[in-house]
N, C-alpha and C positions, 0 to 999 in steps of 0.2 A: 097354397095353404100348408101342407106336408113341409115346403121347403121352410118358409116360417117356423113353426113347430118345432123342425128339425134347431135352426139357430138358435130358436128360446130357451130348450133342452140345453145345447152345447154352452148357451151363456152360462145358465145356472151353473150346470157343473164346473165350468169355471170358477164361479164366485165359491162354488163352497170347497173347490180345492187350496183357493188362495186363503179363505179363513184359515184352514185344518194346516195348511201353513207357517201362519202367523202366530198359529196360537204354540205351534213347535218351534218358534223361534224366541216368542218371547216368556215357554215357561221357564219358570225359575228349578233352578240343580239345587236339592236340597243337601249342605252342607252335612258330612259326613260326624257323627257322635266324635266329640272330642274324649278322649279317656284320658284321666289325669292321676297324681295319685291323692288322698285323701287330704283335706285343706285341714289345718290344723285349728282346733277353737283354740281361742284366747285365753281359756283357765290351763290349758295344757302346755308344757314343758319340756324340749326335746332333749331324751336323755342320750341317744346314741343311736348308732345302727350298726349292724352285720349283714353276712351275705352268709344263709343258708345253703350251705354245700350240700350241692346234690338234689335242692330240690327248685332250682333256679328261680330262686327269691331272696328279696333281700327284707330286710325285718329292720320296722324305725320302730323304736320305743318311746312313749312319750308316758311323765307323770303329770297329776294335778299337783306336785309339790317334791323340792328336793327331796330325794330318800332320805331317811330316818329312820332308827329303831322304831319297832313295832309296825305297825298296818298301815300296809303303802297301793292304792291302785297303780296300776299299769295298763296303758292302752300300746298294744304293737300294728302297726299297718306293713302290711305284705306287699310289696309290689315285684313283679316280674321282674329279672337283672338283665333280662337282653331288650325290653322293647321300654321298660320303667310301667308300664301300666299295670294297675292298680289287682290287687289278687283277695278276689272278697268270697272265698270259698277252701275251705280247709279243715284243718285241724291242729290247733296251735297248743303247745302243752312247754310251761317252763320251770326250769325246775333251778334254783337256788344254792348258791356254793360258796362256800366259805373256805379259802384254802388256809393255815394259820402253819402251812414247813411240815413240820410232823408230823400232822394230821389235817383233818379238813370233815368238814360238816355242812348241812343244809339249814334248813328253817320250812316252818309250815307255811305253804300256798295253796292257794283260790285256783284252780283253775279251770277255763270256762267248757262249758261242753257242747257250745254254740258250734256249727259250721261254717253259719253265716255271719261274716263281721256287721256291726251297728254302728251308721255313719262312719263306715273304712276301718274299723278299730275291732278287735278283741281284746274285750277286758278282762284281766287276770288281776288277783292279789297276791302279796309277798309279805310276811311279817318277817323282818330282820332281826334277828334275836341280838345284835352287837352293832359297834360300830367299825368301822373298817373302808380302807383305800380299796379303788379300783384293780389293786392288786392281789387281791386278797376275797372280797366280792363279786361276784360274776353269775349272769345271770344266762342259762343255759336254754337255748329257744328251738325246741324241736316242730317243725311244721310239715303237714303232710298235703301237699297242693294237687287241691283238686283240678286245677286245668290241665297237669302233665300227668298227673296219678302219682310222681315224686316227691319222696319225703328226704328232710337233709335235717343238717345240725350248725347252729351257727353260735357264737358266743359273745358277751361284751361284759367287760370291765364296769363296776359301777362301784360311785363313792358310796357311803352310806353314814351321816352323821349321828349321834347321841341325839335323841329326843330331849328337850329341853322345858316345860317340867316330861320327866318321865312318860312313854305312854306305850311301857313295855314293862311288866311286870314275872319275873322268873319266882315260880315257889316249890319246896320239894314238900307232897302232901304225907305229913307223919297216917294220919289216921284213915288216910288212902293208897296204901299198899307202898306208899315213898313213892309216891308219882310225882313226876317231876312236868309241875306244871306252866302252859307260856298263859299271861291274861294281858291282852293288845285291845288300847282305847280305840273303836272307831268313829265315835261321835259323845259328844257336839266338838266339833273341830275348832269354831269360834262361839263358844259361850256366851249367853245375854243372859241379863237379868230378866226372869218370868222361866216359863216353862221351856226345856229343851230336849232332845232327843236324844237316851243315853245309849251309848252300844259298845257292846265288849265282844272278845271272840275267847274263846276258850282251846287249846289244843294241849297233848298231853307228846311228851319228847319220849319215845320207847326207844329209838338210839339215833345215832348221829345222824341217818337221814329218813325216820321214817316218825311225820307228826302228826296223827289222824285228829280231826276235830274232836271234843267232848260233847258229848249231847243231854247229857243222864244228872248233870250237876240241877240243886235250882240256886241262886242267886238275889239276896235283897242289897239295899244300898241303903247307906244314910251318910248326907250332906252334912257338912259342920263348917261352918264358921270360925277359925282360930281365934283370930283377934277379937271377936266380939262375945263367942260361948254361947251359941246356938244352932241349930240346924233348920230346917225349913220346911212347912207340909207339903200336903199332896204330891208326895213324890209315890212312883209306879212301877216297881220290883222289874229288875229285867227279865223277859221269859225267852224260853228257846225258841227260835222262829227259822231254824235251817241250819245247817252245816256247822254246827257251835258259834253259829252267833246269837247270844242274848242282849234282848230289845226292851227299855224300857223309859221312861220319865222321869228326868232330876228337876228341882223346881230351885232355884237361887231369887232370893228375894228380895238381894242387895248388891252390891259393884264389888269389890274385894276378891284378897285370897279365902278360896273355899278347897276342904277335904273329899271325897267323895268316896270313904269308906264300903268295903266289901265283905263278903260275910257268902261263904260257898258251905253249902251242902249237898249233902247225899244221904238220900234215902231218909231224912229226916237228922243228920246226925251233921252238929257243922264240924267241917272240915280245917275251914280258913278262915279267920278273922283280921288280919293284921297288914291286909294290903290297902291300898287307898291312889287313887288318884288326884293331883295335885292340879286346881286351875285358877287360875286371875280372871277377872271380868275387869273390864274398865267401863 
């Protein structure tokens, strides 16, 4: 009976050595994280890339739309320059240059205070006060990477065309000490007819490269109609909503060219009357 017992024993453990086996032979190797760098969406437009010296990165820049005078996004994706994978940790800061031979100047920018990029990208804005070749333009991209602790400096050439109508406005304010003011459309990009969402950004030029936002202005609008001799209700004063961007409501009531008149104050006292932005609806 023992000797029985004893082989019943030794079966089992057989059978359950050959399961603990099978089951190491047919688990599956879980395929290692692919790392890639950021896939580009479809509204986006690859403007160029540099390799940030020194901080072993290289920096792709992409827009929603060729650069133009006035208010342009920028999305940059960082990726590693030795291995290409993807760098979504940092501190990305750019700064805007205008060389013109004799001299050379900037323009006011956005830029983000994020460390973590959003779907691979940090978004920055540029308002190009002119137009100008990528010889001339250049966009200067300091990033400090957080995987090595290195920070570098990388640079690219960028075109930059005339806005077409305008959506860049320069004014030098008499009744505000000759401030020399920039006023950049950033919305509605494509205008309908009915209600749309108007946005301006405000920044004052204190010298060639230094444009802090306005905050202190306030701002009403009114719409006109040229060819017809009317303007439109319900429309909804832009108010400051952050960093000298004023937000508000234009209302177009028909297809055509429309004016979008401006009217800046301070402290109650208007300042500007005589700028306007120019849009077609079809």
């Amino acid at each position: 009976m023992k000797t029985l017992n004893k082989i019943k024993l030794l079966t089992f453990l057989l059978f359950i050595i050959g399961i603990s086996s099978a089951c190491k032979k047919n688990k599956s190797i879980e395929p290692e994280e692919e790392v890639t760098t950021p896939s580009t969406p479809n509204n986006l437009i690859k403007i160029g890339e540099t390799y940030i010296v020194g901080a072993n990165a290289k920096a792709s820049i992409y827009t929603d739309k060729a650069f133009e005078t006035g208010y342009n996004l920028i999305y940059v994706a960082f990726t590693d320059s030795t291995d290409g994978s993807a760098l979504n940790m940092g501190h990305c800061n750019i700064s805007p240059l205008m060389n013109m031979g004799s001299m050379s100047h900037g323009s006011p920018v956005e830029n983000t205070s994020d460390t973590i990029s959003t779907n691979g990208y940090f978004r920055s804005a540029v308002i190009f006060s002119m137009a100008g070749t990528a010889s001339q333009w250049s966009l200067n991209i300091n990033f400090h990477n957080h995987k090595n602790g290195k920070s570098g400096l990388g640079s690219l050439g960028v075109d930059v065309s005339a806005s077409s109508p305008s959506k860049f406005k320069s004014v030098v304010l008499a009744l505000d000490s000759n401030k020399k003011v920039f006023i950049s459309l950033v919305q509605p990009t494509n205008p309908s007819v009915g209600t749309n969402n108007f946005e301006i950004t405000l920044h004052q030029r204190v010298n060639g490269m230094t444009y802090p936002f306005i905050d202190q202005y306030t701002v009403e609008i009114e719409p006109e109609m040229p060819s017809m001799g009317h303007g439109s209700p319900n429309n909804i004063n832009p108010t400051h909503v952050g960093k000298g961007h004023y937000l508000g409501k234009v209302n177009y009531t028909m297809s055509g060219l429309w004016y979008v008149h401006l009217k800046l104050f301070k402290n109650g006292t208007l300042i500007s009357d005589d700028q306007y932005f120019e849009m077609t609806l079809q």
